[in-house]
Legacy VTK file of the C-alpha trace (Angstrom):
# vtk DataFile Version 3.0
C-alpha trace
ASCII
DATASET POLYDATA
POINTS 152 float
0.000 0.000 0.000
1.315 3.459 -1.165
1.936 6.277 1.626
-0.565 8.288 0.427
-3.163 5.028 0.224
-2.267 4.649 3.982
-2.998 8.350 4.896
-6.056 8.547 3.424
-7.421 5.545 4.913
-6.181 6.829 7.918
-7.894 10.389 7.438
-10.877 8.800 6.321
-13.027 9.421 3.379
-10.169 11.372 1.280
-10.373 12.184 -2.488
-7.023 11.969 -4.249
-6.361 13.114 -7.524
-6.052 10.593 -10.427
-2.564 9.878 -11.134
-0.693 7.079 -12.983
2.707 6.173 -11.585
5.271 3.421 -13.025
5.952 2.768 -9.063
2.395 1.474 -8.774
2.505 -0.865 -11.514
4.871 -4.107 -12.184
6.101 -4.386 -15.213
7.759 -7.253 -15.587
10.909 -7.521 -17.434
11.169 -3.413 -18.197
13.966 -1.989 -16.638
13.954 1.973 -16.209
15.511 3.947 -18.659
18.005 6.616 -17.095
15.368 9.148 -18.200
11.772 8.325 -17.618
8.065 9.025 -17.090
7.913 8.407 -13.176
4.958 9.833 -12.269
1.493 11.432 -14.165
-1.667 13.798 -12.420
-3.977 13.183 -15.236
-6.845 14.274 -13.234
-6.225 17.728 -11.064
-8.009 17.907 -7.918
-11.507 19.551 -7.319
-13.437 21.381 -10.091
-11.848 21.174 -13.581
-12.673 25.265 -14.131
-9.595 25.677 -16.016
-7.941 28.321 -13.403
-4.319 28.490 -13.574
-3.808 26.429 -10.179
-6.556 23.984 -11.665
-3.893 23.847 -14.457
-0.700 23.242 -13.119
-2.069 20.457 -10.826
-2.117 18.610 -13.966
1.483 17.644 -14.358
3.917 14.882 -15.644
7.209 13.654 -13.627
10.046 13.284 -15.422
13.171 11.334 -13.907
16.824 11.228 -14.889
18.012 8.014 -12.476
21.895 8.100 -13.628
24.420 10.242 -11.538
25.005 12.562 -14.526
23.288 15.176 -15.684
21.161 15.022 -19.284
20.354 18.414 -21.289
16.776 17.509 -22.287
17.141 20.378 -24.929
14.509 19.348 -27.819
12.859 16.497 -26.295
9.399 16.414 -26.541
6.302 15.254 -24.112
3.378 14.922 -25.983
-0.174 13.382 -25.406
-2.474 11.544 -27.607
-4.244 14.643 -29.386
-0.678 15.810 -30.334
-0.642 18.305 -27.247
3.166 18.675 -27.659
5.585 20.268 -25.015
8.977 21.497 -26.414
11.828 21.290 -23.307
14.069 24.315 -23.966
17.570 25.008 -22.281
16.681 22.470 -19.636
19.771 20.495 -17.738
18.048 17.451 -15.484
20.591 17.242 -12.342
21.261 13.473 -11.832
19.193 11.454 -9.520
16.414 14.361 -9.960
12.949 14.916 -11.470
11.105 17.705 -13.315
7.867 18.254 -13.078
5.888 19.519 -16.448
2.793 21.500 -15.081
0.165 22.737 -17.840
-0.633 26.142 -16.931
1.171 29.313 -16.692
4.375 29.974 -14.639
8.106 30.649 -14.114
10.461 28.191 -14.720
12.547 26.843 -12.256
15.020 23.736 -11.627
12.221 21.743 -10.224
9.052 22.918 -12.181
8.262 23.931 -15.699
5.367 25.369 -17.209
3.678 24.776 -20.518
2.027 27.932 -20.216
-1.431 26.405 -21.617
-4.952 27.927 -20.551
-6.512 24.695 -21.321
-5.833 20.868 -20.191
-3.893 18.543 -22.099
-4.291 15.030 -20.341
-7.756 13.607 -20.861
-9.125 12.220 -17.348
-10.901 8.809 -18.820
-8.012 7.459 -20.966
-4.051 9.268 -22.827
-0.785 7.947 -22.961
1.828 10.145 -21.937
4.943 9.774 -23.980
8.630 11.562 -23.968
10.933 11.442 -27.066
14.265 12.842 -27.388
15.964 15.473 -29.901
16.427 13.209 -32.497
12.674 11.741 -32.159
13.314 8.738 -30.686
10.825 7.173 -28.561
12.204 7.539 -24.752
9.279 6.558 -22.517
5.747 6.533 -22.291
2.746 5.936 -19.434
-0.500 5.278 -20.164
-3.725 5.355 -18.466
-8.079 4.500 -18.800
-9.502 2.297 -20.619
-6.589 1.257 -23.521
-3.857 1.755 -20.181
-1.284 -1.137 -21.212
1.079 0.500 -18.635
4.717 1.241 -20.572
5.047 0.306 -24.509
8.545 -0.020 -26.401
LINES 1 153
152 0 1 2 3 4 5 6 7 8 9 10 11 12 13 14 15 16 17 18 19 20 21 22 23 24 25 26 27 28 29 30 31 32 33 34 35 36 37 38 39 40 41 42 43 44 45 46 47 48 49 50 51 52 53 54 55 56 57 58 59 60 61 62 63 64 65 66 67 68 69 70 71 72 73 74 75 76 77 78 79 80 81 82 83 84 85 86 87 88 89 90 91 92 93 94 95 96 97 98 99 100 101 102 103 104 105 106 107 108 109 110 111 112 113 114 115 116 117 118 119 120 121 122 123 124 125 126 127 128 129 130 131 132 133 134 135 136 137 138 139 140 141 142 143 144 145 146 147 148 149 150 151
């Protein structure tokens, strides 16, 4: 049972936010890649009313598991409508993660912003997926009623 599955049956009658992480799933044989999907928020929490925090609690988790630092300059995170993200002048530390929020905001180490006024990961089914400057599929996480967890 996940932490958070354990506090909120602690709390009580809790509502978390959809979210499809490769921790929560087995997939056997599939070894992470030293950058990867690690964690999605599909589904941001209370009314979907498009406000700005509405927005950017909608957000994808990307990890970089190797000791050394990757420039993620050109890769792309896209969604099934072709809702594409372009990472520019981005360095991702080793042993770190980036978090992709839709709406508007500044940039930081830790957080980017699509700047978007509208939602890009569809709540009943989407696959996330991350490619890298030359196109090449990276990683992908997928979710609803086609979810087949991680494809190659």
């Amino acid at each position: 049972m996940t932490a958070a599955a354990v506090a909120a049956a602690a709390v009580g009658a809790v509502a978390l936010p959809a979210s499809a992480s490769p921790a929560d799933h087995h997939y056997p044989g599939r070894a992470h890649a030293a950058v990867y999907i690690s964690s999605v928020r599909y589904d941001s929490p209370g009314r979907d009313d498009r406000s700005n925090w509405s927005l950017n609690q909608e957000w994808v988790d990307i990890t970089n598991s190797t000791r050394r630092a990757v420039s993620l300059d050109g890769w792309t995170l896209k969604d099934e409508d072709g809702h594409t993200f372009t990472f520019r002048h981005v360095r991702l530390d080793g042993r770190s993660t980036v978090r992709v929020h839709t709406g508007v905001g500044h940039d930081t180490r830790t957080d980017l912003f699509q700047d978007r006024r509208a939602y890009v990961w569809n709540n009943d089914s989407d696959t996330a997926t991350l490619r890298n400057d030359r196109g090449r599929f990276v990683d992908d996480v997928s979710w609803g009623r086609h979810h087949r967890g991680h494809r190659r």
